[in-house]
Steps between C-alpha positions, in 0.01 A plus 500: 500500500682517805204458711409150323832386515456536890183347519595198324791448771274524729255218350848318489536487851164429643524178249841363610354604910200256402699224333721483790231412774487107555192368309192356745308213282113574541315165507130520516280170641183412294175286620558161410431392130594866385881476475829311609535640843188505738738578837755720626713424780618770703722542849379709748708553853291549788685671807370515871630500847343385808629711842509364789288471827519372832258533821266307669216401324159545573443440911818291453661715740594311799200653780303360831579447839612236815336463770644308733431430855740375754773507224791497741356198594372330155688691251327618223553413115292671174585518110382795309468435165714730218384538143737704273446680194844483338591454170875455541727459813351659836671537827254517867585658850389519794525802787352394868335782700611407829786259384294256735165450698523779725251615750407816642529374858764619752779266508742415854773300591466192428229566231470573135303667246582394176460126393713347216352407180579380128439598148523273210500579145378202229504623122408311186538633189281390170769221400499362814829599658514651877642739734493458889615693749483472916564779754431613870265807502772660719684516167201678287501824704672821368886378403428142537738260401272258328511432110149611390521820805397851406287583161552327187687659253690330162741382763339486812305175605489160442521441103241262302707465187170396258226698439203485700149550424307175611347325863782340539499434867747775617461618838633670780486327834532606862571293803607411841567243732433504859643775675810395643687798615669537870317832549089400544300728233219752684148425490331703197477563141774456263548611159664590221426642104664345232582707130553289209603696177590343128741595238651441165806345499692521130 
């Protein structure tokens, strides 16, 4: 007797445990014609993230090269075009070689081996707004002072605030005028190498 009394108890329970849940109404949909309701509406959340990237796209690197005769004479002037594959803010810098055209000639008094040039930076981002930037190659070389010196890192380099991921005319552009320092530049080659790196910038 005992052992029923317990059992019942127990039945108890599990009953009040099941009438305390909250109650979920069950609707079914039929095919038109074969009852009231023919369509359920239900919400479903849909989740996803995109992460970001930023690099040059496809030979949209900035690449060639200038070959310029007499140059201390005519100057010299060339664009290189820049296409960026960014999908937020980017930043761009610049390191020079030589931090100059240099040549491999033997200097004197009076004479000089390294000729003065410029770098200029013109970004466009996707909505249309720009970033420019001018600075003597001097300033490009290891610990240069300029703005977009050194590699590109999330602070490092001139900023394009917009994503970028179009032709959208940026380009980097190097140039001189006539040579028109006091010491007269030796007869030869000159050169110099120019890096160009690319970063996200949050």
């Amino acid at each position: 007797m005992k052992t029923l009394h317990a059992l019942g108890m127990a039945m108890l329970v599990a009953i009040f445990a099941i009438a305390g849940q909250p109650v979920r109404a069950q609707t079914t949909a039929y095919a038109a014609g074969q009852g009231a309701v023919n369509s359920i509406e239900v919400g479903v959340e849909v989740r996803a993230s995109v992460t970001g990237r930023c690099g040059f796209a496809t030979s949209g690197a900035p690449s060639g090269t200038i070959d310029q005769a007499d140059f201390d004479v005519n100057g010299f002037s060339r664009d290189f075009a820049i296409q960026l594959n960014c999908t937020g803010a980017s930043r761009i810098a610049v390191s020079s070689l030589n931090g100059g055209m240099a040549s491999q000639a033997a200097g004197g008094s009076g004479y000089q081996t390294k000729a003065p040039y410029r770098v200029a930076l013109y970004m466009v981002a996707d909505n249309g707004t720009n970033a420019s930037a001018t600075c003597d190659a001097a300033t490009l070389s290891a610990g240069g002072s300029c703005s977009f010196a050194g590699t590109a890192t999330a602070a490092q380099g001139l900023r394009l605030a917009g994503a970028s991921t179009k032709v959208n005319g940026s380009y980097l552009r190097v140039s001189a005028p006539a040579y028109t320092g006091s010491d007269t530049l030796v007869s030869g080659r000159y050169a110099d190498t120019l890096s160009v790196t690319v970063s996200v910038s949050p």
